[in-house]
C-alpha beads as a LAMMPS data file, in Angstrom:
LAMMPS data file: protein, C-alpha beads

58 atoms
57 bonds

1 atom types
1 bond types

-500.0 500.0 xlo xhi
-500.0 500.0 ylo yhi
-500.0 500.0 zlo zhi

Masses

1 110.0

Atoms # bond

1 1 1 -278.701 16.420 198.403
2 1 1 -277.692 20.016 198.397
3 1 1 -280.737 21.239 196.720
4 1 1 -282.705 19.270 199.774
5 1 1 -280.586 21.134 202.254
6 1 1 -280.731 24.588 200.402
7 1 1 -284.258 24.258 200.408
8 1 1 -284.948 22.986 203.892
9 1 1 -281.849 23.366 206.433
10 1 1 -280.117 26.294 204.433
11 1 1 -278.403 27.302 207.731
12 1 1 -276.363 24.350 208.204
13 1 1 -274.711 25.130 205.022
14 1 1 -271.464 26.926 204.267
15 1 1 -271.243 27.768 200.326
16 1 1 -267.490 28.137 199.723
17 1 1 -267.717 27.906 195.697
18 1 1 -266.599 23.983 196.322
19 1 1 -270.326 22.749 195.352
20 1 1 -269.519 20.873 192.007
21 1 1 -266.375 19.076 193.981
22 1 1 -268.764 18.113 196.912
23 1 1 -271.266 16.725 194.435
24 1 1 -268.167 15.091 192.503
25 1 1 -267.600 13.797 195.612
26 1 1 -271.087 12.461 196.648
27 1 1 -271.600 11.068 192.964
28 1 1 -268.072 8.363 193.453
29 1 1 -269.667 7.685 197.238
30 1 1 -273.026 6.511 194.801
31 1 1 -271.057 5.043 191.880
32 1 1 -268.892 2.999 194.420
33 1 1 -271.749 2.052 196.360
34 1 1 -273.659 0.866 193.274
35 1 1 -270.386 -1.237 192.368
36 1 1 -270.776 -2.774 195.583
37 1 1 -267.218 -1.824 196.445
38 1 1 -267.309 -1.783 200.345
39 1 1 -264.043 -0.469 200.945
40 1 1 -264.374 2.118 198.027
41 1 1 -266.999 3.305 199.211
42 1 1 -266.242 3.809 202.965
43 1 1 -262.845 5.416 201.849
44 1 1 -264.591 7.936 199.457
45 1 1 -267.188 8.896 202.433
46 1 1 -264.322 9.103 204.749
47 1 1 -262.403 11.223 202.543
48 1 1 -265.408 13.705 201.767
49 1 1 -266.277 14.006 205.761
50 1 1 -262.522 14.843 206.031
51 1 1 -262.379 17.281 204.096
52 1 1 -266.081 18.982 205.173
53 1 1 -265.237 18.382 208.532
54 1 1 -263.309 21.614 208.569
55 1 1 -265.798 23.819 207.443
56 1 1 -267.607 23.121 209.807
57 1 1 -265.909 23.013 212.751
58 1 1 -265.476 26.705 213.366

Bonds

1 1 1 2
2 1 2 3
3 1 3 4
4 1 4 5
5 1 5 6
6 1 6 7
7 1 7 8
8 1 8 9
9 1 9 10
10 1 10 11
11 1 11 12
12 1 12 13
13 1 13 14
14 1 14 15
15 1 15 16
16 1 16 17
17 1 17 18
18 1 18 19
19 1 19 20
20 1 20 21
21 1 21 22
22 1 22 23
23 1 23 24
24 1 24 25
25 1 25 26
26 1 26 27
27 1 27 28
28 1 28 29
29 1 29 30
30 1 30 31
31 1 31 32
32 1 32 33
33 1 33 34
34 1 34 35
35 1 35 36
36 1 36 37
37 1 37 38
38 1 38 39
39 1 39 40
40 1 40 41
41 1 41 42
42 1 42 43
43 1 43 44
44 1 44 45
45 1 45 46
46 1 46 47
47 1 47 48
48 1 48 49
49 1 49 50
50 1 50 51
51 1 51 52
52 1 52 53
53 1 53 54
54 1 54 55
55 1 55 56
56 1 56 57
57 1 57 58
């Protein structure tokens, strides 16, 4: 996902040397989703818009 956005909306992102822990993050959203683990799943996403939330709402 951030190689789509790098290559096509490269202003909406911030690099802040976090990328491996936002993909760490997007790949337990996919693993938990795979599992089929509802509430996994909507806690990990919560917890990753959380924590981007704040870079971007400068």
């Amino acid at each position: 996902m951030l190689a789509w956005l790098k290559e096509y909306h490269t202003e909406m992102l911030i690099w802040t040397g976090k990328e491996k822990f936002t993909h760490a993050e997007h790949d337990e959203i996919v693993d938990r989703l795979e599992a089929n683990d509802i509430d996994g799943s909507e806690m990990a996403l919560l917890k990753h818009l959380e924590r981007s939330r704040a870079l971007y709402a400068k």
